[in-house]
C-alpha positions, -999 to 999 in steps of 0.1 A, spaced: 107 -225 -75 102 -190 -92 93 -160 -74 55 -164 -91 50 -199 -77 70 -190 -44 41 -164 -42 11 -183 -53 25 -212 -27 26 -183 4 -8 -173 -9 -23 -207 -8 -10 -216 30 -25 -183 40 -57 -190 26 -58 -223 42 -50 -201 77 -75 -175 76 -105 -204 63 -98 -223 96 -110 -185 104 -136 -188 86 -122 -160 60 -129 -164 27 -98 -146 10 -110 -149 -24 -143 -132 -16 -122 -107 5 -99 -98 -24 -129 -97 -48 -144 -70 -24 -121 -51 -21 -112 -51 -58 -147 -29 -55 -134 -8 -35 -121 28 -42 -97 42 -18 -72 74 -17 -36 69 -5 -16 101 6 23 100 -2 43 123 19 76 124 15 101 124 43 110 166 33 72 171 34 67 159 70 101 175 77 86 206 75 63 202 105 93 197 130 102 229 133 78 257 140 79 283 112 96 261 86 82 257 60 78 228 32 105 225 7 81 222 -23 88 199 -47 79 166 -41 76 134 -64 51 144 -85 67 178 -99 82 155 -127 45 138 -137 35 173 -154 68 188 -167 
């Protein structure tokens, strides 16, 4: 078995789990493909610079190269 078919096995057993639930996981993924939502990304240098009082960030940060 491929890694598609691994995946669309998994996805099947679940969705037999959460209907004994009563879940309907295709209505749930439809939902929420309605839904718009904002991640943050911080970095492990951005949180860094909360550890120690005074320090600052160090700038940067993975989206520097998206606008060079």
């Amino acid at each position: 078995m491929n890694k598609k078919e691994l995946t669309e096995k998994a996805y099947q057993i679940a969705r037999e789990q959460y209907a004994n639930l009563g879940v309907d996981t295709d209505k749930a993924l439809a939902r929420m493909g309605e839904v718009i939502i904002s991640l943050h990304c911080w970095q492990a240098d951005d949180v860094g610079g909360f550890e120690v009082p005074g320090s600052e960030l160090s700038g940067g940060g993975i989206h520097d190269g998206w606008f060079a």
